[in-house]
ROSE-466145 format. One line per field, with one value per residue (C-alpha): residue number from 0; residue in three letters; y, x, z. Coordinates in Angstrom, 3 decimals, m for minus. Example, Ala and Ser with C-alpha at 12.3 -4.5 7.8 and 13.67 -1.06 7.14 Angstrom:
2
i: 0 | 1 $
aa: ALA | SER $
c2: m4.500 | m1.060 $
c1: 12.300 | 13.670 $
c3: 7.800 | 7.140 $
// end
This chain:
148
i: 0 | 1 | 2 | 3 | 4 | 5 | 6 | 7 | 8 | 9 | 10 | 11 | 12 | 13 | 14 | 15 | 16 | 17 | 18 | 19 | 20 | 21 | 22 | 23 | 24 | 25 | 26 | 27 | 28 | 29 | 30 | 31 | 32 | 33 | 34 | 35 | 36 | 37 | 38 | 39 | 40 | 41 | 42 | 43 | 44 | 45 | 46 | 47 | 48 | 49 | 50 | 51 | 52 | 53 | 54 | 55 | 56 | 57 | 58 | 59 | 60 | 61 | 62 | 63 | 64 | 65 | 66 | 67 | 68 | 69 | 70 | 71 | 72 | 73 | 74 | 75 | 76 | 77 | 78 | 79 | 80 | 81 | 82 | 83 | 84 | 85 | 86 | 87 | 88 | 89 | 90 | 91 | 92 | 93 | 94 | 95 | 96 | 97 | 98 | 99 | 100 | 101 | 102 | 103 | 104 | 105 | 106 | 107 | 108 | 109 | 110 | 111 | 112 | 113 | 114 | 115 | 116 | 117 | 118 | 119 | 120 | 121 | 122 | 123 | 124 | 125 | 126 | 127 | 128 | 129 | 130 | 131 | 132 | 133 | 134 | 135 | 136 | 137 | 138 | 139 | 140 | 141 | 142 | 143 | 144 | 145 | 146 | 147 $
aa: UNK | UNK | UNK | UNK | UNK | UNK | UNK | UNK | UNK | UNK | UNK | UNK | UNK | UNK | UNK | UNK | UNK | UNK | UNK | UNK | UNK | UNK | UNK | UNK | UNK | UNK | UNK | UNK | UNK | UNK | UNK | UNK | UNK | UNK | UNK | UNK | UNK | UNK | UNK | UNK | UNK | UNK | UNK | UNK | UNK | UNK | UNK | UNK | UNK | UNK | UNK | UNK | UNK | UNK | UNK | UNK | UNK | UNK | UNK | UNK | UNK | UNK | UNK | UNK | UNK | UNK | UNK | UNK | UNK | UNK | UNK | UNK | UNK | UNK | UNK | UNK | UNK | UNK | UNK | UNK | UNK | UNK | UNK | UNK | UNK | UNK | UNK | UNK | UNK | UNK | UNK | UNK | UNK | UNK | UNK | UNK | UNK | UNK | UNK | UNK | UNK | UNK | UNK | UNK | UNK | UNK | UNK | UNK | UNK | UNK | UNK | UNK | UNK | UNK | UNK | UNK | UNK | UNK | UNK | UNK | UNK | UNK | UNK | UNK | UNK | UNK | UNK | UNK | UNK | UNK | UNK | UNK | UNK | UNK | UNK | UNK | UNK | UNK | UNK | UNK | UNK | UNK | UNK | UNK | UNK | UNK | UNK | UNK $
c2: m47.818 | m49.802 | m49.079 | m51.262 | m52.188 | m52.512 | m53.999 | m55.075 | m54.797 | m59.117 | m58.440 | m57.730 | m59.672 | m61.099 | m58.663 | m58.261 | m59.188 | m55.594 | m55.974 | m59.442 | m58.348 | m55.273 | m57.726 | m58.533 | m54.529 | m52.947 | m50.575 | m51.517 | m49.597 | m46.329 | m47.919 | m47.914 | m44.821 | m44.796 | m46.654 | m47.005 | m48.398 | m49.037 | m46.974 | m44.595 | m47.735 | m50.136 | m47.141 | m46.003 | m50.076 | m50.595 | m47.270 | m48.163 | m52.018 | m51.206 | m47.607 | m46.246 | m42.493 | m42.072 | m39.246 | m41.386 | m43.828 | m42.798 | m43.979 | m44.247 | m46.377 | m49.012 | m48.126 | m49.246 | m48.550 | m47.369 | m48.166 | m52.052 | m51.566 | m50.143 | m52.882 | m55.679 | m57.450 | m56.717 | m59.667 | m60.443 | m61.116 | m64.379 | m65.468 | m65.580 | m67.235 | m65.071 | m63.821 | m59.947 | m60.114 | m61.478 | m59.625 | m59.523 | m58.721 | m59.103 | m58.991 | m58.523 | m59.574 | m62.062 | m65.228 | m65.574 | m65.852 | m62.173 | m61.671 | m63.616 | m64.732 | m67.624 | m65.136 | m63.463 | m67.582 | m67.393 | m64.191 | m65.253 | m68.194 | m66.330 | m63.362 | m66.343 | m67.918 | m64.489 | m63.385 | m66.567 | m64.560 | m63.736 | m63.872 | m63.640 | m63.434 | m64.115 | m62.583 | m62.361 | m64.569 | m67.377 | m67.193 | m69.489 | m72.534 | m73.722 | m70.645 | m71.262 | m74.868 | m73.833 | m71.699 | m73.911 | m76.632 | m73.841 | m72.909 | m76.517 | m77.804 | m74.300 | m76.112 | m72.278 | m73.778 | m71.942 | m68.763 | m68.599 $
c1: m134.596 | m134.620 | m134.921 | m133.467 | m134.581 | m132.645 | m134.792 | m131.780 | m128.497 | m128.545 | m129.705 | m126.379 | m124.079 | m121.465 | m119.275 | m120.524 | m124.636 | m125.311 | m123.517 | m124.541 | m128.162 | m127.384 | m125.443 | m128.929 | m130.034 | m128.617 | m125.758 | m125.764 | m125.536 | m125.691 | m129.430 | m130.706 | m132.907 | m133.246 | m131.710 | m134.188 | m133.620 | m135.749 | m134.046 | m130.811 | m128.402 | m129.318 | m128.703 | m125.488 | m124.141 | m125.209 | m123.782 | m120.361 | m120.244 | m120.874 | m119.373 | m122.579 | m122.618 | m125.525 | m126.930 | m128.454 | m129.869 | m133.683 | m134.831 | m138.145 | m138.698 | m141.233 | m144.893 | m147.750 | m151.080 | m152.956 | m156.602 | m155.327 | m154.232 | m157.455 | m159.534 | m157.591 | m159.386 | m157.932 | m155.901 | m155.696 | m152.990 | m155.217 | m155.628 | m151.763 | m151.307 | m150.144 | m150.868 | m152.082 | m148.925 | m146.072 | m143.883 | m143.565 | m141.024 | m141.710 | m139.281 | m140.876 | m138.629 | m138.511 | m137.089 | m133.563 | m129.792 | m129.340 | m131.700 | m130.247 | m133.645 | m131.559 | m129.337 | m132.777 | m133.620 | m130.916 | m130.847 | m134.357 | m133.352 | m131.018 | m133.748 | m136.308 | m134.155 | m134.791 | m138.040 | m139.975 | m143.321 | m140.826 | m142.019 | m141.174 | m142.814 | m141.117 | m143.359 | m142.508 | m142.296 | m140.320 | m137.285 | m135.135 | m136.841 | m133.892 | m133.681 | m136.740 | m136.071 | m132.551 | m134.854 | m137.420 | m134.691 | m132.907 | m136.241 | m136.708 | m133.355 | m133.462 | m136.733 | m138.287 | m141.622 | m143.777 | m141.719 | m142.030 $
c3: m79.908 | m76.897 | m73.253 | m70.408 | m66.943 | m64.131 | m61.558 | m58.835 | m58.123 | m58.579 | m62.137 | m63.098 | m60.996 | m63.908 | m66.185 | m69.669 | m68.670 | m69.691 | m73.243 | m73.893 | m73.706 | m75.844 | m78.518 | m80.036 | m80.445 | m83.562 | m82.223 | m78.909 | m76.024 | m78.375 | m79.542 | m75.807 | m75.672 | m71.682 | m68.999 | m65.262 | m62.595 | m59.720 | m57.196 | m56.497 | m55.060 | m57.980 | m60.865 | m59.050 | m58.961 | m62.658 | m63.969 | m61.891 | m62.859 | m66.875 | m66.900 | m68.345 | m66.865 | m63.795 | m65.373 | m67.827 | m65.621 | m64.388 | m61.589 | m61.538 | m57.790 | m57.593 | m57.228 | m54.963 | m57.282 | m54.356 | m56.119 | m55.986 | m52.900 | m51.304 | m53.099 | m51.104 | m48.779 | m45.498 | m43.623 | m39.731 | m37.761 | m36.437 | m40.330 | m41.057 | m37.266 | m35.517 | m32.310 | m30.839 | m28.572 | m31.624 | m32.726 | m36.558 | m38.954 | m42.627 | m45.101 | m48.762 | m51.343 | m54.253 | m53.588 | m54.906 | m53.365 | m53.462 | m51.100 | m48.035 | m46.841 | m44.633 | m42.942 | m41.702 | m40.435 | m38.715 | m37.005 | m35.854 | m34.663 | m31.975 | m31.643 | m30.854 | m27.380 | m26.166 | m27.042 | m28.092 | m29.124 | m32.591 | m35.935 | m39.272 | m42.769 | m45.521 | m48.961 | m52.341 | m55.493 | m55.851 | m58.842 | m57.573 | m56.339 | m54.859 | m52.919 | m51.479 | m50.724 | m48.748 | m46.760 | m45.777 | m45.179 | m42.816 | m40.900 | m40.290 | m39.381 | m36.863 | m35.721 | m36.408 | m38.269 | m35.727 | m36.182 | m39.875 $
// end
């Protein structure tokens, strides 16, 4: 038996992902022993988009282990640049297209005209390179280098 994990609604962007996986397991979809998902939004899509009924979806939502978490050293506002008086938005997410990290550029780029102490991190690991290089292109075409 087999158990599948739906991480994001992006996972599963083309018809047939889910089945194609499921080709390789004997039986199929009837071999899967659990289906989770990461959250309520991402098991509803993936239950809709492969007609799997939701009650057999789990979702079991990402964790924080909080004894990793205390461990971490602590980080300053000063050691990531920015100053007492910015304000910050940070947007944690891995890098891919799904995520529309350049629409965030460029609704910073307009927030920035008006209140030039703006910031914005961008965290999270990098699966589309190309992603990532759109977005750096897009912060520094915007000219929004000191903003990001």
């Amino acid at each position: 038996m087999a158990v599948a994990l739906v991480t994001g609604i992006g996972q599963q962007q083309e018809p047939g992902v889910a089945a194609d996986r499921l080709e390789g397991v004997d039986g199929g979809e009837a071999a899967v022993a659990a289906f989770v998902a990461v959250s309520d939004p991402v098991r509803d899509f993936f239950a809709s988009r492969f007609q799997i009924d939701p009650s057999l979806v789990t979702t079991i939502p990402n964790g924080l282990d909080l004894e990793y978490a205390a461990e971490a050293e602590p980080v300053s506002r000063a050691s990531l640049g920015l100053a007492s008086d910015d304000v910050v938005f940070v947007n944690v997410a891995s890098f891919n297209w799904l995520k529309f990290h350049v629409l965030m550029v460029a609704a910073l780029e307009r927030l920035v005209r008006r209140f030039p102490k703006t910031k914005l991190l961008l965290v999270g690991n990098v699966h589309e390179p190309d992603c990532l290089a759109y977005v750096r292109k897009a912060v520094a075409e915007r000219g929004l280098g000191d903003h990001v």
